[in-house]
N, CA, C and O of each residue as an XYZ file, in Angstrom:
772
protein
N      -2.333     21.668    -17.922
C      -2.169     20.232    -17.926
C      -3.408     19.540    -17.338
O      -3.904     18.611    -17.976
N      -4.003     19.967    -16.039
C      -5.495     19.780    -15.733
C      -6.370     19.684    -16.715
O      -7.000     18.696    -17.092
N      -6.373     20.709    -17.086
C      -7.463     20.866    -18.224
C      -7.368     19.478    -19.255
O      -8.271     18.654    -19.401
N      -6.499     19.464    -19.685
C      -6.243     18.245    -21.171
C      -6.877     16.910    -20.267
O      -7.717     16.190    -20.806
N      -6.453     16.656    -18.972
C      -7.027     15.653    -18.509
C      -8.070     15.583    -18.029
O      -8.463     14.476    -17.661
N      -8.648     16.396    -17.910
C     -10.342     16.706    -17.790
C     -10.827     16.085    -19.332
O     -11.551     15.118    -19.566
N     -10.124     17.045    -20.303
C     -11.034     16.939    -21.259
C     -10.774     15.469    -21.896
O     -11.744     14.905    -22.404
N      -9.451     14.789    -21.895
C      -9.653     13.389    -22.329
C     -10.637     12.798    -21.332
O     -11.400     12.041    -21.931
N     -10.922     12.869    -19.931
C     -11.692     12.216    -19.569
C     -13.149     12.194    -20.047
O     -13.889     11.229    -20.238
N     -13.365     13.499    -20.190
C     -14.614     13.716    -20.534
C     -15.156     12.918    -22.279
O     -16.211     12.334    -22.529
N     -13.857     13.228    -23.301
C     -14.213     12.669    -24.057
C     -14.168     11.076    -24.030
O     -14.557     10.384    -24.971
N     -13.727     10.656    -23.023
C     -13.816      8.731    -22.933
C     -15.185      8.620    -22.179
O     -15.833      7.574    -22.136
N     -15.625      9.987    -21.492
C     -17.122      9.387    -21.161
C     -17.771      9.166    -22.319
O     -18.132      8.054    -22.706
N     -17.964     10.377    -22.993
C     -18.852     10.582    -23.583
C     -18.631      9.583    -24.833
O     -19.599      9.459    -25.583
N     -17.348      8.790    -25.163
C     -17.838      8.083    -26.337
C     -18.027      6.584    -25.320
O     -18.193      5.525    -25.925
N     -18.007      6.580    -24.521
C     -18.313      5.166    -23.616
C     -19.856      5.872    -23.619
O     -20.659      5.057    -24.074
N     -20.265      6.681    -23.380
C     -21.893      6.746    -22.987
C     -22.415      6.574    -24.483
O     -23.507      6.007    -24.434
N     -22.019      6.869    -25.865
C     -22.334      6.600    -27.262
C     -22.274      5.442    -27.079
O     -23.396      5.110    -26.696
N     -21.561      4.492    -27.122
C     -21.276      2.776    -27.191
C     -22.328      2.119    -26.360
O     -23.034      1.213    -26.804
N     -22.424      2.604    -25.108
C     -23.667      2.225    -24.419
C     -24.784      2.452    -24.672
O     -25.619      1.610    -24.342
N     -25.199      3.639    -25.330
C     -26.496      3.616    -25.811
C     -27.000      3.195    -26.658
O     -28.192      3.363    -26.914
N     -25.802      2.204    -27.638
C     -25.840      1.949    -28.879
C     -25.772      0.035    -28.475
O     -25.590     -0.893    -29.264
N     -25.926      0.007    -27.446
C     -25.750     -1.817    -27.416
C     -26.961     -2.440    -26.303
O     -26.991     -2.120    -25.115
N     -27.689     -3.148    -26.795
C     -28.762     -3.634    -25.821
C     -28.287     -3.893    -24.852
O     -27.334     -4.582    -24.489
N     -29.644     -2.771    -24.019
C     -29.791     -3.070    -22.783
C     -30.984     -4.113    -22.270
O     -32.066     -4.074    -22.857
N     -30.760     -5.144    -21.057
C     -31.778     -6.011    -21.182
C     -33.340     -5.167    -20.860
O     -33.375     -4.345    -19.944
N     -33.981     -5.316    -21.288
C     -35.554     -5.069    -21.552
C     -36.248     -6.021    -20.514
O     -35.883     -7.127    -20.117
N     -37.515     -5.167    -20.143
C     -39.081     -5.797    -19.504
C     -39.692     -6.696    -20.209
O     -40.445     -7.509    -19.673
N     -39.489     -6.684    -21.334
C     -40.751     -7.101    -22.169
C     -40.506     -8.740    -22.139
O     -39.360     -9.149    -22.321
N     -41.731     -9.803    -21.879
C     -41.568    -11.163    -21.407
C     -41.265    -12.082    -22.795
O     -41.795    -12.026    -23.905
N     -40.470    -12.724    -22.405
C     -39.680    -13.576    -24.103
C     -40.788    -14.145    -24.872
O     -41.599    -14.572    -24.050
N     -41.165    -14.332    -25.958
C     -41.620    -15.037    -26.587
C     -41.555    -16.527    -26.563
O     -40.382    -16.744    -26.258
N     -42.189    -17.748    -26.721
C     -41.786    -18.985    -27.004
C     -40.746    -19.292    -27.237
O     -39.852    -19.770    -26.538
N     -40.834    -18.921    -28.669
C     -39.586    -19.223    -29.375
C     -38.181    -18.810    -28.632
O     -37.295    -19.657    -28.516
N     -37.950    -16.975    -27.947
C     -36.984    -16.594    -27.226
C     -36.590    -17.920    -26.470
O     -35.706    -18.582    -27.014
N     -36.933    -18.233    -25.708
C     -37.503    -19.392    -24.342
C     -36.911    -20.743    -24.973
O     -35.976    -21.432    -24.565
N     -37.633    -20.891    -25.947
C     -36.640    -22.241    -26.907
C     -35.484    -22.357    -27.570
O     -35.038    -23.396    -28.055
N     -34.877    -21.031    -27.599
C     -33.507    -21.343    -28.543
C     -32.675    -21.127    -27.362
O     -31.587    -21.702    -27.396
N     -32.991    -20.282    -26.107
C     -32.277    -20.253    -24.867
C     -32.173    -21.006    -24.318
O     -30.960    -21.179    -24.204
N     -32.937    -22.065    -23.536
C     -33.028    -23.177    -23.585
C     -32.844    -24.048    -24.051
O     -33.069    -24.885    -23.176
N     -32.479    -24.685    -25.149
C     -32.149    -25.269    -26.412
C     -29.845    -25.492    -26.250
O     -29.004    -26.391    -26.211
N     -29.932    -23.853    -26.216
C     -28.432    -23.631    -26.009
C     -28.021    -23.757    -24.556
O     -26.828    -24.050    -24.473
N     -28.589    -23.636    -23.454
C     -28.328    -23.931    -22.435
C     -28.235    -25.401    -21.928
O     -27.412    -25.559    -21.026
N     -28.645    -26.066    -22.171
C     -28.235    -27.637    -22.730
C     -27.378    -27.825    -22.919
O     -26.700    -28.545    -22.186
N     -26.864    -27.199    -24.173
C     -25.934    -27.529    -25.046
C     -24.576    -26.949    -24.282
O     -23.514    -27.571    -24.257
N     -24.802    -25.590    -23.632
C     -23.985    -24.834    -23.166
C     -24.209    -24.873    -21.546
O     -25.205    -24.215    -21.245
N     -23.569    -25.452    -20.442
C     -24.246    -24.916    -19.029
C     -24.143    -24.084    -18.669
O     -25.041    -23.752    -17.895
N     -22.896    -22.974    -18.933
C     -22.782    -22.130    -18.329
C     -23.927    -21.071    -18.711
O     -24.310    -20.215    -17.914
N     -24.389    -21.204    -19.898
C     -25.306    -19.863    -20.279
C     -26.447    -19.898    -19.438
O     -27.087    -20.946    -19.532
N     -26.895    -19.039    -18.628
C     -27.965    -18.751    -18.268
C     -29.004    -18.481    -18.568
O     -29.388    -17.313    -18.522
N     -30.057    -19.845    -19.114
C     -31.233    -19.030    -20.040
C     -32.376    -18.294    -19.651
O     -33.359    -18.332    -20.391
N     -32.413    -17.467    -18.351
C     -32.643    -16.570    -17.894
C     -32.257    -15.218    -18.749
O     -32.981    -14.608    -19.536
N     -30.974    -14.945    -18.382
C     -30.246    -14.189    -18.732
C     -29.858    -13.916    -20.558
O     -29.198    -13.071    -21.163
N     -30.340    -14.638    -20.801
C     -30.235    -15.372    -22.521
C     -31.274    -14.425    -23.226
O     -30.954    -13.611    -24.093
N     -32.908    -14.672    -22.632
C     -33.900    -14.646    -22.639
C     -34.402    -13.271    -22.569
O     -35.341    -12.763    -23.182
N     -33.612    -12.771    -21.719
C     -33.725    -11.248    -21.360
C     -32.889    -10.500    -22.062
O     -33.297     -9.356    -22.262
N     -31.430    -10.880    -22.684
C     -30.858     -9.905    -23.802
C     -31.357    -10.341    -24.619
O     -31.615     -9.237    -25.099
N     -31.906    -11.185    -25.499
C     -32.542    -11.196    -26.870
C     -33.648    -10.277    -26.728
O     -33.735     -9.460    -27.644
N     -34.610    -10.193    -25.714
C     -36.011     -9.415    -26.094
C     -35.484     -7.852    -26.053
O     -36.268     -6.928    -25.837
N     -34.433     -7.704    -26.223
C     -33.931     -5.954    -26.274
C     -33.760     -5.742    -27.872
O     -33.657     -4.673    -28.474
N     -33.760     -6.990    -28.363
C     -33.509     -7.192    -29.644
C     -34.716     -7.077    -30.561
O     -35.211     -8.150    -30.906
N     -35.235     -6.035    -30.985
C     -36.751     -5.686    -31.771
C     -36.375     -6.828    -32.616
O     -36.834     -7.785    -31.993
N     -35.776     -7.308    -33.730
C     -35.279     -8.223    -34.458
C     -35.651     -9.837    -33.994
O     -36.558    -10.579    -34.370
N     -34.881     -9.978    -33.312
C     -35.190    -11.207    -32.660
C     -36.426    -11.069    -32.103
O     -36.951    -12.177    -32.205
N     -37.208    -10.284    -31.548
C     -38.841    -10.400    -30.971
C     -39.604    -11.061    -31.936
O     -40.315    -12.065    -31.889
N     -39.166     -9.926    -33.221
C     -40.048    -10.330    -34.260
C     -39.771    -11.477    -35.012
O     -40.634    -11.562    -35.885
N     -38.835    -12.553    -35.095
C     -39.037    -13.402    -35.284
C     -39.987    -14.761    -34.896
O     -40.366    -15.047    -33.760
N     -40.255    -15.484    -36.083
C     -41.465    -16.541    -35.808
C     -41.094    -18.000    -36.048
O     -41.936    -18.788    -35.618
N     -40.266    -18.420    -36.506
C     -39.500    -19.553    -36.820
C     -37.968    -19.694    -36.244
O     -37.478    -18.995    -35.357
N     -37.344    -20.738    -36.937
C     -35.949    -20.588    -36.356
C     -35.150    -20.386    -37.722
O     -33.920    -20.430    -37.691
N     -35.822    -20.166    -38.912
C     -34.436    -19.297    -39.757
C     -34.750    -18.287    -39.433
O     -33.697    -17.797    -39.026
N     -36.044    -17.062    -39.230
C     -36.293    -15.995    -39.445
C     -35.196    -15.483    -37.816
O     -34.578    -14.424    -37.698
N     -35.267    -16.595    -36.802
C     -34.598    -15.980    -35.628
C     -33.223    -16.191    -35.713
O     -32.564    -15.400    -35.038
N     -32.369    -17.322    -36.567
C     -30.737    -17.257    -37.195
C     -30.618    -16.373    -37.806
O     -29.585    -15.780    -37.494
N     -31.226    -15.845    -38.682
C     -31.460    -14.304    -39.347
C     -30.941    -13.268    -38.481
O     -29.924    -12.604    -38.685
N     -31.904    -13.171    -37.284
C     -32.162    -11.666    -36.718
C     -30.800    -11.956    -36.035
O     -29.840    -11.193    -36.142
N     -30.779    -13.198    -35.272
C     -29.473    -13.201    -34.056
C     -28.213    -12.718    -34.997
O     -27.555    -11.729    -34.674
N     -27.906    -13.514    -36.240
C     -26.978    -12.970    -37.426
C     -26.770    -11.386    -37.405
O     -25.697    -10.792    -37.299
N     -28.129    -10.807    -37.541
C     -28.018     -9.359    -37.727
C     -27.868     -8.713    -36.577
O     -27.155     -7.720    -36.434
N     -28.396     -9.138    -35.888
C     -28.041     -8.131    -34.952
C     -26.449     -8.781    -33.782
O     -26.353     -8.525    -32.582
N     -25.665     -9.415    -34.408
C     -24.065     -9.762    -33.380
C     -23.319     -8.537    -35.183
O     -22.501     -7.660    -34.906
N     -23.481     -8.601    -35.771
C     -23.418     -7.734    -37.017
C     -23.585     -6.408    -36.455
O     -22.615     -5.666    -36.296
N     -24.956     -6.022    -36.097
C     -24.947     -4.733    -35.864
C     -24.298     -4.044    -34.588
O     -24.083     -2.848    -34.394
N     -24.003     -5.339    -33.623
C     -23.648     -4.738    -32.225
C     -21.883     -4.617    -32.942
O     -21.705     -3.523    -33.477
N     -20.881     -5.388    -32.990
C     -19.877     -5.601    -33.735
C     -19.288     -4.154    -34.402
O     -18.185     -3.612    -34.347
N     -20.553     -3.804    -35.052
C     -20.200     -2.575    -35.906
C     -20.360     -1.684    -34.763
O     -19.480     -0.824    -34.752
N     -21.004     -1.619    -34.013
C     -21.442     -0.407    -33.249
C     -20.341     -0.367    -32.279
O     -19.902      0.706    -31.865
N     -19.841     -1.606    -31.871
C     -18.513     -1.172    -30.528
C     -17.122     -1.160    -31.535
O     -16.197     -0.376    -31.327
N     -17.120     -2.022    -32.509
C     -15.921     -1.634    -33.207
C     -15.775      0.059    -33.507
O     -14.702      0.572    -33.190
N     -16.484      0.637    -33.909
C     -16.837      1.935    -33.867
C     -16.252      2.797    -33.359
O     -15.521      3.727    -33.697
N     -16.905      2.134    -31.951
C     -15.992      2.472    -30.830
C     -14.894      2.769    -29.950
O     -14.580      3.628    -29.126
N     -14.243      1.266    -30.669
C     -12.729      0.833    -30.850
C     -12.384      1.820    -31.642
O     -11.844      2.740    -31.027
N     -12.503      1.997    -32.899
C     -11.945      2.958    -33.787
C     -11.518      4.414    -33.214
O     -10.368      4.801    -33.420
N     -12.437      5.229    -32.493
C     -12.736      6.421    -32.097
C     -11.430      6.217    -30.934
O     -10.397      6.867    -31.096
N     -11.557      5.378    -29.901
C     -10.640      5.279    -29.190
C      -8.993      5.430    -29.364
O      -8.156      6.057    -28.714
N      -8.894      4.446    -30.707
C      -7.541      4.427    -31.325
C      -7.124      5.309    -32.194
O      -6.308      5.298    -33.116
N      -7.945      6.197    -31.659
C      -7.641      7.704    -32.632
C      -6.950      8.891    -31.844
O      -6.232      9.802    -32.256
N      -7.357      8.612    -30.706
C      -6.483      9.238    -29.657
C      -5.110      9.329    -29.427
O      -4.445      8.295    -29.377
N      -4.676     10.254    -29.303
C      -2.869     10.499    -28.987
C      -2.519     10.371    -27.306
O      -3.028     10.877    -26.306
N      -1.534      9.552    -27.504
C      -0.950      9.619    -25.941
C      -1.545      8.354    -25.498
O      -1.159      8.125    -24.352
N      -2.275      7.500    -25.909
C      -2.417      6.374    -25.654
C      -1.566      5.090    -24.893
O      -0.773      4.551    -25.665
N      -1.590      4.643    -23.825
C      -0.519      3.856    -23.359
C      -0.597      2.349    -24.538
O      -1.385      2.035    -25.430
N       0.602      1.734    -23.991
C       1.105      0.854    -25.165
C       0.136     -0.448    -25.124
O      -0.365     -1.068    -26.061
N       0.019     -0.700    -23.417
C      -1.183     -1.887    -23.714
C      -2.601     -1.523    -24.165
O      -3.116     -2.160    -25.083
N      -3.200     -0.604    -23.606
C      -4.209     -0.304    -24.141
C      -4.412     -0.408    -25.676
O      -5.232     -1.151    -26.216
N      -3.667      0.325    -26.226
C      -3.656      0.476    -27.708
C      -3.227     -0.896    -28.032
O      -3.725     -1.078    -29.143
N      -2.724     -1.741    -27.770
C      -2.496     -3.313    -28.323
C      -3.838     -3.711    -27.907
O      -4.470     -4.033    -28.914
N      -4.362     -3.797    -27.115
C      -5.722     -4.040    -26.534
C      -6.805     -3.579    -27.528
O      -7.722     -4.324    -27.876
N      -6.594     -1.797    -28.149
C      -7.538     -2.067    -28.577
C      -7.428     -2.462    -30.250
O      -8.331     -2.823    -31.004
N      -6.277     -2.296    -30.472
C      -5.899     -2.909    -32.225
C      -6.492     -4.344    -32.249
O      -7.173     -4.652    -33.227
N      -6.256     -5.420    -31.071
C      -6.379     -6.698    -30.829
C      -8.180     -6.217    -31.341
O      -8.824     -6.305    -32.386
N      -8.362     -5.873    -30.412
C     -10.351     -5.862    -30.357
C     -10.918     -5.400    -31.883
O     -11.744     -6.099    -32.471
N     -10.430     -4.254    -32.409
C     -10.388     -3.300    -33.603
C     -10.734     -5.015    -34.744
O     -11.739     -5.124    -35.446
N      -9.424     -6.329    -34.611
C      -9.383     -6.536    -35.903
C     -10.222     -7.980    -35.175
O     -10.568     -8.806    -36.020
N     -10.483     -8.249    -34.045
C     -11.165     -9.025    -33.956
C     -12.658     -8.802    -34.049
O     -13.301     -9.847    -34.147
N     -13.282     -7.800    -34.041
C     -14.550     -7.291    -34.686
C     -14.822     -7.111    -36.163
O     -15.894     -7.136    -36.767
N     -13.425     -6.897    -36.651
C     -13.592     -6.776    -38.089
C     -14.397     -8.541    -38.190
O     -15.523     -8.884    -38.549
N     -13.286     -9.279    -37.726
C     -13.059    -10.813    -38.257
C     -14.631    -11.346    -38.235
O     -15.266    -12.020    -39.046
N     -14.927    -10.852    -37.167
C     -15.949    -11.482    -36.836
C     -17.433    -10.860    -37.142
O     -18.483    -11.274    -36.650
N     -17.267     -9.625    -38.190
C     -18.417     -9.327    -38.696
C     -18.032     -9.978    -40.117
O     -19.111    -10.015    -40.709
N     -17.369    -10.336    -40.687
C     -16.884    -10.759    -41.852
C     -17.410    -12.575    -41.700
O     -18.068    -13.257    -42.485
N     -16.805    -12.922    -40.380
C     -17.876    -14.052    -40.149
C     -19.290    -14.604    -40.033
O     -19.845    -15.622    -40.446
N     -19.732    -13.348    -39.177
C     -21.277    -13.545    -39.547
C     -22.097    -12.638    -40.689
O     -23.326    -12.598    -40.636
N     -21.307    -11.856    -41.801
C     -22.232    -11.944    -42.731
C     -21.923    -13.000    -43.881
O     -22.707    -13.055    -44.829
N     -20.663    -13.955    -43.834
C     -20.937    -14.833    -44.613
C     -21.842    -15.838    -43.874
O     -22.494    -16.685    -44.484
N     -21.853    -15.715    -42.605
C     -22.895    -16.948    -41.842
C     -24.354    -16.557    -42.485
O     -24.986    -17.456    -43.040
N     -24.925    -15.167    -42.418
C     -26.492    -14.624    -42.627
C     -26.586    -15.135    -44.461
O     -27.694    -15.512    -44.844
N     -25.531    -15.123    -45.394
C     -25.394    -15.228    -46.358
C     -25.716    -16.539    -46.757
O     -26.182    -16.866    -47.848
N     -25.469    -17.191    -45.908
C     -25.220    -19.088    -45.951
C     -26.763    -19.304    -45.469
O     -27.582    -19.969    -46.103
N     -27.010    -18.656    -44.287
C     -28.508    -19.274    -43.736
C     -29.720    -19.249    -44.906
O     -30.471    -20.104    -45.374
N     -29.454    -17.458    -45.184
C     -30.255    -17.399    -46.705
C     -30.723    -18.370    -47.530
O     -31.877    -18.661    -47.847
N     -29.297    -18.998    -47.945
C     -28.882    -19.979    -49.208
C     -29.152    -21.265    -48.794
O     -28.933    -22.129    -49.643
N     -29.728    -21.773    -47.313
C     -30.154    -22.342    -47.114
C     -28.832    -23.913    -46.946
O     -28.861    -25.136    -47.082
N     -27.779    -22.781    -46.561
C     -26.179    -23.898    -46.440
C     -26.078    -23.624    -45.582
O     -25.232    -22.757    -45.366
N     -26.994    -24.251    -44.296
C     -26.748    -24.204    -42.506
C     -24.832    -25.194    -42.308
O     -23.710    -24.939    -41.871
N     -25.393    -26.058    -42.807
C     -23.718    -26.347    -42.050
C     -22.613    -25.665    -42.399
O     -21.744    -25.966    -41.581
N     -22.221    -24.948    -43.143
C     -21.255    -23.919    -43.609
C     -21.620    -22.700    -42.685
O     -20.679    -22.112    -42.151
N     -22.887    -22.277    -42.452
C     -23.091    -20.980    -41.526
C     -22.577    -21.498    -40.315
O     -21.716    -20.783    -39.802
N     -22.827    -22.412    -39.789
C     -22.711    -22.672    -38.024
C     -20.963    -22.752    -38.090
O     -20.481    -21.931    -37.311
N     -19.847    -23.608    -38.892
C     -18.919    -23.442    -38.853
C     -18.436    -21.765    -38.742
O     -17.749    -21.362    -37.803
N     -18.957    -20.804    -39.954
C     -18.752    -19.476    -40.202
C     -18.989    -18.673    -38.515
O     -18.255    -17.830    -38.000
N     -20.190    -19.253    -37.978
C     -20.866    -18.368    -36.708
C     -19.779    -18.594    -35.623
O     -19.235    -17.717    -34.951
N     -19.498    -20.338    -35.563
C     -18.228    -20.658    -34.108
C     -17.498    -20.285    -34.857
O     -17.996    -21.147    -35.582
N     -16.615    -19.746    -35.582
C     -15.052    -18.863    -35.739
C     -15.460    -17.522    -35.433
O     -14.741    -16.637    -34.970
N     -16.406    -17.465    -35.667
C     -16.733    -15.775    -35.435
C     -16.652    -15.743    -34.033
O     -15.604    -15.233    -33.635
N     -17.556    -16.191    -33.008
C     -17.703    -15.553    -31.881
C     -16.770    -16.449    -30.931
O     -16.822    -16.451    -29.701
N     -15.954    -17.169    -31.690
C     -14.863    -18.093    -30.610
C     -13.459    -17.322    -30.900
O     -12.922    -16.556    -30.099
N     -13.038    -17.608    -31.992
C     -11.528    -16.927    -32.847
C     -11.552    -15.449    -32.509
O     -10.617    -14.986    -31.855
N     -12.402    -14.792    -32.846
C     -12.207    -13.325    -33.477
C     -12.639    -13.152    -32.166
O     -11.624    -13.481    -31.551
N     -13.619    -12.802    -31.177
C     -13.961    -12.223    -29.865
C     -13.258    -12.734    -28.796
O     -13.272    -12.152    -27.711
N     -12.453    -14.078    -29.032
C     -11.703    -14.536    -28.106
C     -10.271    -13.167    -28.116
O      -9.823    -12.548    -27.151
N      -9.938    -13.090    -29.355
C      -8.828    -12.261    -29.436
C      -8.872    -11.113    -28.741
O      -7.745    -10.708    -28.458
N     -10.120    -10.156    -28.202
C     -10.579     -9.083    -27.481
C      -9.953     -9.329    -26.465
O      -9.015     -8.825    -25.848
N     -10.892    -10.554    -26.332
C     -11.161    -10.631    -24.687
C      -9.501    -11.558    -24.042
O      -9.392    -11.926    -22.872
N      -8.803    -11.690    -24.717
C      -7.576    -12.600    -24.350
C      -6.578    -10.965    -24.176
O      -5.819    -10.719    -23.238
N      -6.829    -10.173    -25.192
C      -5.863     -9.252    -25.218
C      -6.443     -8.700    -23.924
O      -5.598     -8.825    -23.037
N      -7.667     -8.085    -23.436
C      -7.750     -7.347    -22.002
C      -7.317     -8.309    -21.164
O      -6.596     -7.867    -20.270
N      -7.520     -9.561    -21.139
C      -7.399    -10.235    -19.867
C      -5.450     -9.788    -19.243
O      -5.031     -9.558    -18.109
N      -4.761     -9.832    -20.520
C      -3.566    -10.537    -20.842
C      -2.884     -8.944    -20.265
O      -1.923     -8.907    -19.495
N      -3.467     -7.898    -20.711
C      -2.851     -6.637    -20.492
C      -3.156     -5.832    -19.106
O      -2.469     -4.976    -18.549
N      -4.668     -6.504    -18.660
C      -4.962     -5.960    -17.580
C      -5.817     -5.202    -17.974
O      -6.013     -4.525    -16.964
N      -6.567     -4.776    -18.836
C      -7.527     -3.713    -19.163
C      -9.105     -4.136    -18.998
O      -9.765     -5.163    -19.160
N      -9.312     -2.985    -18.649
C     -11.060     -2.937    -18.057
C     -11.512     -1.853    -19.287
O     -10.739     -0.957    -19.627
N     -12.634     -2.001    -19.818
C     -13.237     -0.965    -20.430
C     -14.709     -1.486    -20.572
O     -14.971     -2.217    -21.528
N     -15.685     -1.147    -19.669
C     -16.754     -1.845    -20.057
C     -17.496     -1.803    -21.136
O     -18.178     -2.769    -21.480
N     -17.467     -1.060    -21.573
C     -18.141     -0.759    -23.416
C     -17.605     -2.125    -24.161
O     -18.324     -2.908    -24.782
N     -16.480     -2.216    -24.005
C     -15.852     -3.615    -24.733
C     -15.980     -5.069    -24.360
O     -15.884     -6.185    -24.870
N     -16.381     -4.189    -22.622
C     -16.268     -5.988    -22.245
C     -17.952     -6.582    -22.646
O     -18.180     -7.777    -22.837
N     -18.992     -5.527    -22.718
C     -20.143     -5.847    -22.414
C     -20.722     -5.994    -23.647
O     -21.864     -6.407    -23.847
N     -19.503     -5.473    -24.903
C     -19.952     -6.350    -25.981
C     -19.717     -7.301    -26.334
O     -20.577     -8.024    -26.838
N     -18.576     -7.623    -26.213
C     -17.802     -8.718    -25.953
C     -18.665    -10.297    -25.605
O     -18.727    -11.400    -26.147
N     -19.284     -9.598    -24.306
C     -20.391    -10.723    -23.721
C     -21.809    -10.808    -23.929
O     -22.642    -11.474    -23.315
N     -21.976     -9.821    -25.146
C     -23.113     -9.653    -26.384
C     -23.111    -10.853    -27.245
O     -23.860    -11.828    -27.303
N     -21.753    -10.400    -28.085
C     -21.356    -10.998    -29.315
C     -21.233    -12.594    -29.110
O     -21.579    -13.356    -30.014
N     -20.565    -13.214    -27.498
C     -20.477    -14.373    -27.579
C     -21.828    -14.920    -26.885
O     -22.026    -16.088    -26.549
N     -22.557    -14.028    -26.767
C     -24.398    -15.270    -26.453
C     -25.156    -15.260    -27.205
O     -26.078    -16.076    -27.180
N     -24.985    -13.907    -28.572
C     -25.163    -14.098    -29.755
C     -24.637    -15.047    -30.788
O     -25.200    -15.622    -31.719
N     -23.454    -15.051    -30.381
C     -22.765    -16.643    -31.224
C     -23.117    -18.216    -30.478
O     -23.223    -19.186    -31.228
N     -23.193    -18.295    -29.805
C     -23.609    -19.308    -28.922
C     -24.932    -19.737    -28.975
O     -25.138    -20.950    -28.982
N     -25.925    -18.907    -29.017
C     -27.359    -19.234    -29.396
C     -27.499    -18.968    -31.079
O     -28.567    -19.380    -31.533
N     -26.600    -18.357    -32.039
C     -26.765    -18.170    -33.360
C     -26.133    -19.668    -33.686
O     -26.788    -20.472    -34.348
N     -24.932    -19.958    -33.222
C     -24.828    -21.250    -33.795
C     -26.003    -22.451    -32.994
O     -26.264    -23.409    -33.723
N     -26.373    -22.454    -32.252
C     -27.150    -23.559    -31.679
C     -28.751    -23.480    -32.488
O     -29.416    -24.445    -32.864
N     -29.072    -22.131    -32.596
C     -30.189    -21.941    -33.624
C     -30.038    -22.720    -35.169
O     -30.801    -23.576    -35.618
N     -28.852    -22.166    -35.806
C     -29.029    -22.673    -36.731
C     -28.752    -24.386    -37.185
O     -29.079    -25.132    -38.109
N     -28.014    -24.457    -36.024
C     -27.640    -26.012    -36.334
C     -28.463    -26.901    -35.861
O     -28.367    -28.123    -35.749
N     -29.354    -26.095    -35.570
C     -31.115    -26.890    -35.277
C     -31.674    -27.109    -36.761
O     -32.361    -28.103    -36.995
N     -31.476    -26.488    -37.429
C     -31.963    -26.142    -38.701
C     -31.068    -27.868    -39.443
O     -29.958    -28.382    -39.309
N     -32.784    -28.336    -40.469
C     -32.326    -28.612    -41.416
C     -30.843    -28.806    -42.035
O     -30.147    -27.809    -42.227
N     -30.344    -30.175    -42.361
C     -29.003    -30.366    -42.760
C     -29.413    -29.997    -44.475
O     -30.347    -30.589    -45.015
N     -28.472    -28.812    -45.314
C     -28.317    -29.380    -46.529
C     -28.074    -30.151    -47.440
O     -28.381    -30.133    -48.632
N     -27.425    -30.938    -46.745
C     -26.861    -32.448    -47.557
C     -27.615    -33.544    -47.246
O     -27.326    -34.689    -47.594
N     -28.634    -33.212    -46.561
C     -29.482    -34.846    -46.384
C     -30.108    -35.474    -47.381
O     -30.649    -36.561    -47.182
């Protein structure tokens, strides 16, 4: 009986240490302008965000570095709350594959499971829209994504009592990625003008 609980533990490290290696960590490297302006920009808009802290998870973002404008950086922020999304849903998945699971947890993580779906489904019709050059349809698409669908995560741990930092720390990825993805793009050019 030891043993089995060794080894589930071991396997919740080891896919918590996969999830972590798989989600930016903040980086040295000093923000770009532009980083500096859309953080700033949203911190305005937003007080609580820290554009310190803003500034320093985007430059982990090769994507966002390399951006030079502000579609090419609604782009990258798009792709990469997309790629993090996929990478902890992933996660979620692997988890809810497990037997013996207690009842909140597993509501916890079904909750998270379909609120990552929602919300990659949101921002690739948002990256789809920026493309097409239909910003006000993306920024609506971006706030349901990282308000609706990541709220549902983070309401189900609060609500059940669950800690899992892999989830929470994407969680608080996905919504400064939505928060500066919608404030980026709704900087952008109106289509209907």
């Amino acid at each position: 009986m030891a043993g089995g609980a060794v080894s589930i533990a071991m396997i919740t490290f080891l896919a918590s240490a996969l999830v972590l290696s798989s989600i930016p960590e903040v980086a040295s490297t000093s923000p770009s302008p532009l980083i500096k302006d859309v953080c700033g920009s949203t911190a305005k808009e937003i007080k609580a965000l820290d554009p310190k802290i803003c500034a320093e998870t985007l430059v982990s973002e090769p994507r966002v570095v390399a951006a030079s404008n502000l579609v090419s950086m609604s782009i990258a922020l798009l792709e990469a709350g997309i790629s993090n999304a996929t990478k902890t849903r992933s996660y979620v998945q692997k988890l809810l594959k497990r037997r013996g699971l207690k009842p909140d947890y597993k509501y916890v993580l079904q909750q998270c499971d379909g609120g990552y779906e929602n919300f990659g489904w949101s921002f690739v019709s948002a990256l789809g829209e920026v493309k097409e050059g239909e910003y006000d349809t993306a920024t609506y698409d971006i706030k349901v994504g990282y308000t609706d669908n990541i709220d549902e995560c983070q309401n189900a741990l609060s609500s059940k009592n669950v800690r899992d930092y892999a989830i929470s720390r994407g969680n608080d990825f996905l919504v400064l990625i939505g928060e500066v993805g919608f404030n980026t793009v709704n900087r952008l050019p109106s289509d209907y003008l």
